[in-house]
C-alpha positions as CSV (number, residue, x, y, z in Angstrom):
1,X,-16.3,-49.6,-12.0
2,X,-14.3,-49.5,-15.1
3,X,-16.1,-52.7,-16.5
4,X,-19.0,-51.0,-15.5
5,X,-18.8,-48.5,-17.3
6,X,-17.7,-49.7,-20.7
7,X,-21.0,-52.3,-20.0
8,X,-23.0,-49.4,-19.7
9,X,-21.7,-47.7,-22.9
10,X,-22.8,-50.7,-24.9
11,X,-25.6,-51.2,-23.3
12,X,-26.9,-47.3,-23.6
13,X,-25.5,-47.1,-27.1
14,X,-27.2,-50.0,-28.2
15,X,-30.6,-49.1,-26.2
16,X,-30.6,-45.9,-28.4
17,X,-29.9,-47.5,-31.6
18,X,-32.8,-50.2,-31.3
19,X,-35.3,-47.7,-29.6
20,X,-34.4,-45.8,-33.0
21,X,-35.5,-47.9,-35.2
22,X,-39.7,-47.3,-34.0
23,X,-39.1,-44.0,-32.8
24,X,-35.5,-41.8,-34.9
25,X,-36.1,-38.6,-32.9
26,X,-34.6,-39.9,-29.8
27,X,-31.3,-40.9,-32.1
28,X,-30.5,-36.9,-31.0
29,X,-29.9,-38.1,-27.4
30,X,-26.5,-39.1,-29.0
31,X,-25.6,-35.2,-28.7
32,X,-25.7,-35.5,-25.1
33,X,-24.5,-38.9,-24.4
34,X,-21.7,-38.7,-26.6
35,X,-19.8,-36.2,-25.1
36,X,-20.5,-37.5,-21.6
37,X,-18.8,-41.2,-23.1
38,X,-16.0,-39.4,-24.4
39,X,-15.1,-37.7,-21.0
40,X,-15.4,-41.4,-19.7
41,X,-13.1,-42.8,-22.1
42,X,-10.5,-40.2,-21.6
43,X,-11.1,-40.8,-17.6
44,X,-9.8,-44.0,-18.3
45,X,-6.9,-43.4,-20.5
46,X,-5.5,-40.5,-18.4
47,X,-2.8,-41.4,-15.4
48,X,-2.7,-38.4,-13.1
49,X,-5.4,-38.9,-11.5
50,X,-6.7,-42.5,-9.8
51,X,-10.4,-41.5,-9.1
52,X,-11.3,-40.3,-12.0
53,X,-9.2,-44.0,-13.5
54,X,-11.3,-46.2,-11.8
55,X,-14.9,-44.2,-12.0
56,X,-14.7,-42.8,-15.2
57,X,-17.6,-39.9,-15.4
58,X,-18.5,-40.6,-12.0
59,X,-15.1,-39.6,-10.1
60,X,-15.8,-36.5,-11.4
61,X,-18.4,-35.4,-9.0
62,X,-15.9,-35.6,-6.5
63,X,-13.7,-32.9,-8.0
64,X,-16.6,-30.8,-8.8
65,X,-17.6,-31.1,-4.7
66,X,-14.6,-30.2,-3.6
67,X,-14.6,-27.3,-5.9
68,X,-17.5,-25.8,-4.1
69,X,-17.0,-27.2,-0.6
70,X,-15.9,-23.4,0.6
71,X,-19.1,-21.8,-0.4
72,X,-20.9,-25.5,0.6
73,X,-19.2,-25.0,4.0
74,X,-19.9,-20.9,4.4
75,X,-23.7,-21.2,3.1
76,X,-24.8,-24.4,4.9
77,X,-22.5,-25.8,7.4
78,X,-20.9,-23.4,9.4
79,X,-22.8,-21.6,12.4
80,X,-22.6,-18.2,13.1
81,X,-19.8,-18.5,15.3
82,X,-17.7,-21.5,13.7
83,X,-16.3,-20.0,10.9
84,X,-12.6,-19.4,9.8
85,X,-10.5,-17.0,9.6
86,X,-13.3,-14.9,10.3
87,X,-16.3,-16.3,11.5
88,X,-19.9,-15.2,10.5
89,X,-20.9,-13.4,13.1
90,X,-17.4,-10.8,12.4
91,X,-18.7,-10.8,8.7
92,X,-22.2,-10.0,9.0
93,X,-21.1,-6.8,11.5
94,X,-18.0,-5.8,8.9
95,X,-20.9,-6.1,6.3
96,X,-23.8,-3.9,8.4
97,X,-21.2,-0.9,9.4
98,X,-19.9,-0.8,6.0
99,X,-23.3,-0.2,4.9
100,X,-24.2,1.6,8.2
101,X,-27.5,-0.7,8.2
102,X,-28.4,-2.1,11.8
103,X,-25.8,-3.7,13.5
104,X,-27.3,-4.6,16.8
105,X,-27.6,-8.0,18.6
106,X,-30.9,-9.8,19.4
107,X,-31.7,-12.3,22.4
108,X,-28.3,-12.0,23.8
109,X,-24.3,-13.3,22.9
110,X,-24.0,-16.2,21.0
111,X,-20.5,-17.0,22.6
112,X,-19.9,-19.5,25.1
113,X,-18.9,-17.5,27.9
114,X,-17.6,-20.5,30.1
115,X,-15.5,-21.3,27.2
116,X,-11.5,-20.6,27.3
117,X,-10.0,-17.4,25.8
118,X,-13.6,-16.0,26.3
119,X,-12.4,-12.1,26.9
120,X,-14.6,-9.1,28.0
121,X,-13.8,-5.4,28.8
122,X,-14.7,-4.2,32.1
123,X,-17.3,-1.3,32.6
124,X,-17.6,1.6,35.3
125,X,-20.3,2.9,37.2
126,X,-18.9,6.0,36.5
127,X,-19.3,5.8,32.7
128,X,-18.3,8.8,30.3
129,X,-21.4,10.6,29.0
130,X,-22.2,9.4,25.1
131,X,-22.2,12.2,24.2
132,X,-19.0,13.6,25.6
133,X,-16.9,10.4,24.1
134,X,-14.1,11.2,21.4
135,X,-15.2,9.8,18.6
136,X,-12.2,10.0,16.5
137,X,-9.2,9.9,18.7
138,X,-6.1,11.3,16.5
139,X,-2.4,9.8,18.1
140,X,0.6,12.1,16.7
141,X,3.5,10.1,15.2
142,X,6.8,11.3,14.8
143,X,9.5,11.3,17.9
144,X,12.2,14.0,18.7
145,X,14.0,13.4,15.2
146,X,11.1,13.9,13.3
147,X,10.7,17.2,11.2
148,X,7.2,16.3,10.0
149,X,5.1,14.5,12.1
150,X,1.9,12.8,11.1
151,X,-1.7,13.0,13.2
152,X,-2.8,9.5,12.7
153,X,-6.6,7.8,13.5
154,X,-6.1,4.9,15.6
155,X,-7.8,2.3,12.9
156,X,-6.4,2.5,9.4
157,X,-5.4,0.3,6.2
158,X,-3.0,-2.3,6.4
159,X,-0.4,-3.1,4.0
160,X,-2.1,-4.9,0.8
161,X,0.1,-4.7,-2.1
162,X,-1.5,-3.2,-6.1
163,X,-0.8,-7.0,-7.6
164,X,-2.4,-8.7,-4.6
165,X,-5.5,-6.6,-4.8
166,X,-7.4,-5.0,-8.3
167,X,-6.5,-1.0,-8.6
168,X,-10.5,-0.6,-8.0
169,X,-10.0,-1.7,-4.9
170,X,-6.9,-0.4,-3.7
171,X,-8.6,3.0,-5.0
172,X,-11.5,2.4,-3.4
173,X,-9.1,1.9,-0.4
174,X,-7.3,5.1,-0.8
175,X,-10.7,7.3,-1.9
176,X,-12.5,5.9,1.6
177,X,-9.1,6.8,3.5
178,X,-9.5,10.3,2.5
179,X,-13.4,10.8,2.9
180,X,-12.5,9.3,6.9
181,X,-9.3,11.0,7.6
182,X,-7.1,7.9,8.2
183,X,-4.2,6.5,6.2
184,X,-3.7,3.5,3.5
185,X,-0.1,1.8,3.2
186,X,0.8,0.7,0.2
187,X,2.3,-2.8,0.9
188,X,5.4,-4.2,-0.4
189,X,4.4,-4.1,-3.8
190,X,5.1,-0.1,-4.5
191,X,3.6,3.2,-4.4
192,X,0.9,3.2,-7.3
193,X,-0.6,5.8,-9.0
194,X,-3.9,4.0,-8.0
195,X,-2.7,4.7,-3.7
196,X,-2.1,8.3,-5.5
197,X,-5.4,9.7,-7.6
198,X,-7.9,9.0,-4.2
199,X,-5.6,11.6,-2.3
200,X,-5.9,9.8,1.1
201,X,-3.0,9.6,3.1
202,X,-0.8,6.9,2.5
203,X,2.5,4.9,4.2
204,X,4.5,4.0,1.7
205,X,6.0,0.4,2.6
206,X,10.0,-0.7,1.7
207,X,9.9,-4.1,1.3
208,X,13.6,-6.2,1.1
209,X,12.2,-6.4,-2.9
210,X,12.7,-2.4,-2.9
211,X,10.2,-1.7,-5.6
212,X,9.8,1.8,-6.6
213,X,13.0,2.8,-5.2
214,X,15.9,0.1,-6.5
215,X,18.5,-0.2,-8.9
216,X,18.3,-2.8,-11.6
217,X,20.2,-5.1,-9.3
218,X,18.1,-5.1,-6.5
219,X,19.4,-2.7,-4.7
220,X,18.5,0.2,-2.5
221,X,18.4,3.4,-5.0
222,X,18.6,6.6,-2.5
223,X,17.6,8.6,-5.4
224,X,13.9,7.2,-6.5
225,X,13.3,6.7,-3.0
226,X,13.5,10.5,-2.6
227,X,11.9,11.4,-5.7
228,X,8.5,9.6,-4.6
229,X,9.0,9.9,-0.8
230,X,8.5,13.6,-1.0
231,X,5.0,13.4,-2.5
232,X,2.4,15.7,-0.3
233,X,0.1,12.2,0.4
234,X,3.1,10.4,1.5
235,X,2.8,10.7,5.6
236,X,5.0,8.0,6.5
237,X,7.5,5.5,5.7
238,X,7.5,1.8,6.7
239,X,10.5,-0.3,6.6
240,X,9.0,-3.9,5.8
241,X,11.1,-6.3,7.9
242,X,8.8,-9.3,8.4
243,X,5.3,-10.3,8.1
244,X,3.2,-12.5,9.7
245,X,1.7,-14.2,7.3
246,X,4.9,-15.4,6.2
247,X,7.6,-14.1,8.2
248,X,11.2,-15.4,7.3
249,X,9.9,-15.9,3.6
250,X,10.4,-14.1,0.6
251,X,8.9,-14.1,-2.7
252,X,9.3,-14.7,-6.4
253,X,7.3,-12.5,-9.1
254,X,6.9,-14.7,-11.8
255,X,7.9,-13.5,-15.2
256,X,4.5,-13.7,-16.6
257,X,3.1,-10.9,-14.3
258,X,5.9,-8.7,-15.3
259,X,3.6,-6.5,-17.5
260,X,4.6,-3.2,-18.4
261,X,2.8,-1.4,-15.9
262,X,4.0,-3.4,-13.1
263,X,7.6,-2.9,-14.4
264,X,7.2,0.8,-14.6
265,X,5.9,0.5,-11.1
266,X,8.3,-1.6,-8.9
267,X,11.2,-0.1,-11.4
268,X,12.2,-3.9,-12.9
269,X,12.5,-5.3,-16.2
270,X,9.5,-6.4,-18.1
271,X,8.8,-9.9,-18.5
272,X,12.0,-10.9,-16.3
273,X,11.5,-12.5,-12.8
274,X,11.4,-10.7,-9.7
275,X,13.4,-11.8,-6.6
276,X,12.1,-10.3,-3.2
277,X,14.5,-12.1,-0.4
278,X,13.2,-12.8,3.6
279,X,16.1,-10.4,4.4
280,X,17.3,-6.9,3.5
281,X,20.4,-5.7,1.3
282,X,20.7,-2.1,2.5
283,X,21.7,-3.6,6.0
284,X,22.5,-6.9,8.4
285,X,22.6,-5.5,11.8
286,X,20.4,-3.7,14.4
287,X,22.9,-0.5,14.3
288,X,22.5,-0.8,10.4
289,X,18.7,-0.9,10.2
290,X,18.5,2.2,12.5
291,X,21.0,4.1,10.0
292,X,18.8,2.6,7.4
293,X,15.8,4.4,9.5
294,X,17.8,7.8,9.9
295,X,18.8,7.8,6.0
296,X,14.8,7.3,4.9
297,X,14.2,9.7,7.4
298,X,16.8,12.7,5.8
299,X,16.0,11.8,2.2
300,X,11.9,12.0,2.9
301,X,12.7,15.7,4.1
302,X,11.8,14.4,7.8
303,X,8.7,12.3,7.8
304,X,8.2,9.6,10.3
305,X,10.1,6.2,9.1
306,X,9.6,3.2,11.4
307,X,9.4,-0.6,10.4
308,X,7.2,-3.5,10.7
309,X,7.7,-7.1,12.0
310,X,6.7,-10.1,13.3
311,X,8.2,-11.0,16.1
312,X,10.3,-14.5,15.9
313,X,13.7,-14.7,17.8
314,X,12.6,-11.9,21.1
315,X,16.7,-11.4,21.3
316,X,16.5,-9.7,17.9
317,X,14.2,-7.2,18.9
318,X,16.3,-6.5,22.1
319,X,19.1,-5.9,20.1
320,X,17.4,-3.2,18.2
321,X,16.5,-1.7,21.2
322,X,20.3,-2.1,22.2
323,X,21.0,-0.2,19.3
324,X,18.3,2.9,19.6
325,X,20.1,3.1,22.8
326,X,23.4,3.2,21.8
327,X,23.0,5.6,18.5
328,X,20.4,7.4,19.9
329,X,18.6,6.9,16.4
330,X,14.8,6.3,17.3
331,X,12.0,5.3,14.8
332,X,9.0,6.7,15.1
333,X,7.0,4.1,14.9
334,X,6.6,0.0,15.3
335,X,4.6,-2.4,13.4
336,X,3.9,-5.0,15.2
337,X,2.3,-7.6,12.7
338,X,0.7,-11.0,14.7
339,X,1.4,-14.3,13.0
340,X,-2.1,-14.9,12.6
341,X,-2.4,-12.4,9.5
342,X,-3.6,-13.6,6.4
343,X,-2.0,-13.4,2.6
344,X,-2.9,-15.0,-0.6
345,X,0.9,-16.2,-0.9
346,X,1.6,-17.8,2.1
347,X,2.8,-21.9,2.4
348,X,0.2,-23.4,5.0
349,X,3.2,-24.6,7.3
350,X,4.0,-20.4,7.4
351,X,0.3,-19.6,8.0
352,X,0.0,-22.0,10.9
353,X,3.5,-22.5,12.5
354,X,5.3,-19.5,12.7
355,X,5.7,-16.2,13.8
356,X,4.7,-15.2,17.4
357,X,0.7,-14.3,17.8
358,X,-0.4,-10.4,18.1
359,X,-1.1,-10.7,21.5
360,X,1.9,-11.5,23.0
361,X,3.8,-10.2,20.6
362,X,2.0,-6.5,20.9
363,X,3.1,-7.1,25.4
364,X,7.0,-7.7,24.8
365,X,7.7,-5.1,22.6
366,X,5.4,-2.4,25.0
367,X,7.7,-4.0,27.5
368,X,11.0,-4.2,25.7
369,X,10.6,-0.1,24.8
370,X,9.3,0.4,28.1
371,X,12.2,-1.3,29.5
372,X,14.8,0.3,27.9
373,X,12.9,4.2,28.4
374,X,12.3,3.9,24.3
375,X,8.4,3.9,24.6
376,X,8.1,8.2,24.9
377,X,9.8,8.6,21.7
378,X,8.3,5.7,19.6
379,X,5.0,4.8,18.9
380,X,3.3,1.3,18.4
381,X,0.5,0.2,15.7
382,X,-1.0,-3.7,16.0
383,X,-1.5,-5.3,12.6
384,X,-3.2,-8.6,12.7
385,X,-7.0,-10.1,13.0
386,X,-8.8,-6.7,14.3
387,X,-12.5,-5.7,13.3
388,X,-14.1,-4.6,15.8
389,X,-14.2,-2.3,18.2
390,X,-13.5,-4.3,20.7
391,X,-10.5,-5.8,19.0
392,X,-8.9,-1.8,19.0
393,X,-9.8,-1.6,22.9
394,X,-7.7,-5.1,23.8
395,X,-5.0,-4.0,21.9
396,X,-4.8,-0.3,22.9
397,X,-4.7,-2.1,26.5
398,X,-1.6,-4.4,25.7
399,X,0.4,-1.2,24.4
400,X,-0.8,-0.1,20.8
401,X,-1.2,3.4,20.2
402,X,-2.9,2.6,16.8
403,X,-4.3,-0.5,15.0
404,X,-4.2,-1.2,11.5
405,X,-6.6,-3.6,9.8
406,X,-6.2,-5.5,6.2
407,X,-8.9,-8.4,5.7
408,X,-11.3,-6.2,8.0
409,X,-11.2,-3.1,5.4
410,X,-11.8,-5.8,2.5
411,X,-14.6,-7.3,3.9
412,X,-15.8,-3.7,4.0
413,X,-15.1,-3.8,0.2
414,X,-17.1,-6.5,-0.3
415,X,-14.8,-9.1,-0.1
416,X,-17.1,-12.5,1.1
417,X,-14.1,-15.0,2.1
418,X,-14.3,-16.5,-1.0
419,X,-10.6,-18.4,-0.1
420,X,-9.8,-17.2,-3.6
421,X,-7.1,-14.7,-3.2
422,X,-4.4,-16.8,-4.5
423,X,-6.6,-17.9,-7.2
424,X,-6.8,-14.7,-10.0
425,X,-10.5,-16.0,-9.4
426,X,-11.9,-13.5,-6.6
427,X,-15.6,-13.3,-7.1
428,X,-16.1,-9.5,-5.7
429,X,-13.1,-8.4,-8.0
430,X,-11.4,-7.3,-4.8
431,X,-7.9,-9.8,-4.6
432,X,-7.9,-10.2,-8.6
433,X,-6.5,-8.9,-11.9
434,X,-9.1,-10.4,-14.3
435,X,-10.6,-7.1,-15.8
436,X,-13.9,-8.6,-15.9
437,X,-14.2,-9.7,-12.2
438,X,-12.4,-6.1,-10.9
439,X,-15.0,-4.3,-13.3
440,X,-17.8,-5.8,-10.5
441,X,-16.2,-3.6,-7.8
442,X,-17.5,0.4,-8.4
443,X,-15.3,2.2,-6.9
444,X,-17.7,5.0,-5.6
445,X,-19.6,2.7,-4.1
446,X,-17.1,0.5,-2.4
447,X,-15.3,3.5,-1.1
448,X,-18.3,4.8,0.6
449,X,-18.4,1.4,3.1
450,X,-14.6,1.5,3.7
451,X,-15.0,5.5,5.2
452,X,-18.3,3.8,7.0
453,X,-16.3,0.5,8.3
454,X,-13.6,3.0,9.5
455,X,-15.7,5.7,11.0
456,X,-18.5,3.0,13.0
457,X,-15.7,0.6,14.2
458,X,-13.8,3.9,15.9
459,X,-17.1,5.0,17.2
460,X,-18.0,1.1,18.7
461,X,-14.4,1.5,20.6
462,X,-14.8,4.6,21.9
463,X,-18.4,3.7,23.4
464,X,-16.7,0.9,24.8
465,X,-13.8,3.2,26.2
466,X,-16.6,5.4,27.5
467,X,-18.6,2.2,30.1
468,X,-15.7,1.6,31.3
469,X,-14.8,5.2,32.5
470,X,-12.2,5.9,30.1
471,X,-12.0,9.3,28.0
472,X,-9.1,8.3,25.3
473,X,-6.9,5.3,24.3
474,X,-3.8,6.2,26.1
475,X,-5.7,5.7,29.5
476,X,-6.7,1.5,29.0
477,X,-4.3,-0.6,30.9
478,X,-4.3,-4.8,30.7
479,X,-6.1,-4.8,34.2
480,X,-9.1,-3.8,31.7
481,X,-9.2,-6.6,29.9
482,X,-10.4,-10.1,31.3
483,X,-9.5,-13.9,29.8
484,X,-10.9,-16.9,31.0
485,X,-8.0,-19.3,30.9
486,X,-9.8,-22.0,32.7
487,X,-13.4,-23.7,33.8
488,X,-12.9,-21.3,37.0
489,X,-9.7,-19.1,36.5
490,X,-10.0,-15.5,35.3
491,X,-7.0,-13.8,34.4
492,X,-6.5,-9.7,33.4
493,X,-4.2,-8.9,30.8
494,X,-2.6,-7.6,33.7
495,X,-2.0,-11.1,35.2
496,X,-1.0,-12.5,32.0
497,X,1.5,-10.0,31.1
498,X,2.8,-8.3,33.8
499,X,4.7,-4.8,32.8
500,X,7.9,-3.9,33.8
501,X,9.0,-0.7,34.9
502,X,10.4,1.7,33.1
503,X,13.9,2.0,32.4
504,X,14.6,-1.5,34.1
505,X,16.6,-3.0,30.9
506,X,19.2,-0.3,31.4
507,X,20.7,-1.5,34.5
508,X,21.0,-4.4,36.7
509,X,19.2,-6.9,37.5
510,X,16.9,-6.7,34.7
511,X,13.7,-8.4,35.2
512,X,13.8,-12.1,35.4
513,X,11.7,-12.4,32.0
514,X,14.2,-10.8,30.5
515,X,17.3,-12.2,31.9
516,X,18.7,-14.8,28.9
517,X,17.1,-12.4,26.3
518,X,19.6,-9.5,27.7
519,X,22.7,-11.9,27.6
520,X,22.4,-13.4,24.4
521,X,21.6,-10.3,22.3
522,X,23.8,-7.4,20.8
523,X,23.3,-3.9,19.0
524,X,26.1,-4.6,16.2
525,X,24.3,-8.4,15.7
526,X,20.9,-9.6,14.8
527,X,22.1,-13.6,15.4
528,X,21.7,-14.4,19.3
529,X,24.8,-15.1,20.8
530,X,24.7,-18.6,22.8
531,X,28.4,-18.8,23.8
532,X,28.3,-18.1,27.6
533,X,24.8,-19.6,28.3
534,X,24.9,-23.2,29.9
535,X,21.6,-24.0,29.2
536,X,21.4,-27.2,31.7
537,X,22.0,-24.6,34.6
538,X,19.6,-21.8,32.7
539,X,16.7,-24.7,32.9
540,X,17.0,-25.8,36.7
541,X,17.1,-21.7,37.4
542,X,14.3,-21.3,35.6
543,X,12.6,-24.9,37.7
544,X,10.5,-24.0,40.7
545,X,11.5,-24.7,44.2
546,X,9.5,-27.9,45.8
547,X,9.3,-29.8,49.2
């Protein structure tokens, strides 16, 4: 191809010369083809990339493809139901609720529902009158150590960090939060003045980076943390401990987006590289993290601290309950964050292989605080891929009291899973810092839809709570909930994740589930202890009996 093309250069060159000589006008074709020969040439000189080497010109149209194959993909290949992350069908009713536009169904589902994993909600005869349904069930959080206890909706913002998102959207965020009476956490990246001019609630999120309350050092500074904790629109606190996007990773802030105002923010040096570790400096064990809780707790004047994680090693998380036990020092709240959330920083090996589901993750710990008689003194909000109503009612029956949603509430923004958030290059200006593309997002517009999103998605669960009999939240159960896990098996949540009493982790025998997770873990250690587990004799226990 590369003979080709230096043929062809001649041969056009020369073409346009000759056809000159009867006709000079056309001599100002070289204004087009000259360029276009001069990318070739450099095509051809250049060693990084082999297409482009051996097609010169014409390699580049592969480049240019793949540049548009996401919106090629989303605007002509994809079916309604196909998509990913979030499929079409999630979009288009994200899109109609924000703009409370019709949101109905025609002609029936457009699901396979003989397929696996194919879930539905099951409906009384005795339904609840429409009009006698709760449309905005509030859940009180804050246990018996709790001086200021927060009434919480059970949908509200997930953490999304001012850095990762434009301030016109995390103030569109905030402003929607306070036109629908539910909350907006702040993320890692700091308490803004942007989560902080809307007057919507807000959870402030401590990330192991510490920003807004650290010392120079990295460290936890008691005294900031105070300062800004106390502010009237700061309901809670949320100790960052994981995520699933990336759980187990931490995070570099390059030096370049160091400016000033992110400095003054996160309380680092301008233009200096920012270190945010996978782990946290303020403690290293169970007993300290819930000393860490107590401490947040005193110096926010008694608002209700909890943390967030994705679950990885189960024994850690049995330790912590270990601890609560031991120190009687109770959060009020968990964060249970699935591994299937979403970031714009997150390796693909993190975004696909680790970090346990929402699902089950959302059933152990209901079970673990159940099990241990933790459950009436803490509560539990589901992070993950929630949307719909629906997606509140399955969780509410595994165990959440409350469900946060992130890539829900910027889809309400206007966000059209562009795959650009890591880019700077976010076409709605909604996961970007380029002034011109955030300029496209009008705040009092966009704030409108996320109060909308909010206030219809609440309103689809509780008509769905209502067919099937049930008045509030706190009354779904996993029978409720139905999975086909087969051609012809049918499974409850119920069947698939059995509960276990109350109180039956605090003496023996525990139940069987929970058996190596109880031996192996300790309050004063997150690391598993292995020592006394033969796991050859563990394996044929576990083996079921034949012949």
């Amino acid at each position: 191809m590369r003979k080709k093309f230096s043929y062809g250069v001649c041969l056009v060159v020369a073409c346009i010369a000759l056809a000159g000589i009867w006709w000079p006008p056309i001599l100002w074709s070289y204004v087009v083809v000259g360029p276009l020969i001069l990318l070739g040439i450099l095509d051809m000189v250049q060693t990084k990339q082999a297409i482009r080497r051996n097609f010169p010109l014409f390699g580049r149209l592969r480049y240019l493809f793949e540049s548009i194959r996401p919106e090629i993909q989303q605007y002509f290949v994809e079916s309604d139901t196909t998509g990913r992350p979030f499929s079409r069908m999630f979009r288009s009713v994200i899109y109609q609720r924000s703009k409370r536009v019709l949101d109905t169904t025609p002609f029936g589902t457009q699901l396979d529902v003989y397929d696996n994993n194919y879930e539905w909600l099951s409906h009384s005869i005795t339904a609840i009158d429409y009009f006698k349904i709760n449309e905005h069930p509030r859940v009180t959080v804050g246990g018996p150590q709790c001086a200021q206890p927060y009434s919480s909706s059970v949908f509200n913002i997930s953490a999304m960090s001012y850095g990762s998102l434009s301030k016109n959207a995390v103030m569109a965020l905030n402003e929607g939060a306070k036109m629908g009476g539910f909350y907006h956490n702040t993320g890692e990246g700091g308490l803004t003045d942007y989560h902080l001019e809307g007057g919507g609630d807000v959870v402030w999120q401590i990330g192991t980076g510490y920003f807004g309350c650290r010392h120079p050092d990295g460290n936890f500074n008691p005294e900031a943390f105070e300062q800004k904790a106390q502010h009237p629109n700061v309901k809670m606190i949320e100790i960052k401990l994981s995520q699933g996007a990336k759980p187990g990773h931490g995070g570099i802030l390059p030096a370049v987006k160091v400016t000033p105002e992110v400095a003054r923010i996160r309380l680092v040096q301008v233009g200096k590289e920012v270190d945010s570790p996978p782990f946290h400096r303020a403690f290293s064990t169970p007993i300290g993290l819930l000393n860490f809780v107590k401490l947040l707790r005193e110096l926010s004047g008694g608002k209700p601290v909890g943390f967030k994680l994705c679950i990885g090693h189960r024994s850690e998380f049995v330790a912590i309950c270990k601890a609560m036990v031991q120190t009687e020092i109770y959060p009020d709240f968990v964060t249970v964050d699935g591994g299937e959330g979403g970031t714009g920083a997150a390796p693909l090996e993190f975004s696909n292989s680790v970090g346990m589901p929402l699902r089950d993750a959302l059933a152990f710990v209901y079970d673990c605080l159940t099990g241990f008689d933790l459950k009436r003194h803490v509560k539990i909000i589901a992070s993950g891929k929630i949307a719909t109503g629906f997606d509140l009612v399955k969780h509410f029956a595994l165990g959440a009291d409350i469900c946060n949603s992130a890539r829900g509430m910027m889809m309400a923004l206007g966000c059209i899973q562009a795959l650009q958030c890591h880019a700077n290059t976010c076409p709605t200006g909604v996961a970007t810092q380029n002034p011109e593309l955030v300029k496209g997002l009008v705040v009092s517009e966009k704030r409108v839809r996320v109060a909308n999103f909010h206030h219809e998605t609440v309103k689809s669960a509780g008509e769905l709570m209502g067919a099937a009999g049930i008045a509030h939240p706190d009354d779904i159960h996993r029978v409720y909930i139905h999975r086909r896990v087969s051609p012809n098996k049918v499974e409850t949540y119920l069947d698939s994740y059995p509960y276990i009493p109350t109180g039956s982790l605090l003496a023996k025998p525990v139940p069987k589930a929970f058996e190596l997770l109880m031996k192996i873990s300790r309050a004063d250690s997150f690391k598993p202890d292995f020592s006394g587990i033969d796991f050859v004799e563990y394996a044929w226990a576990k083996k079921p009996m034949t012949g």
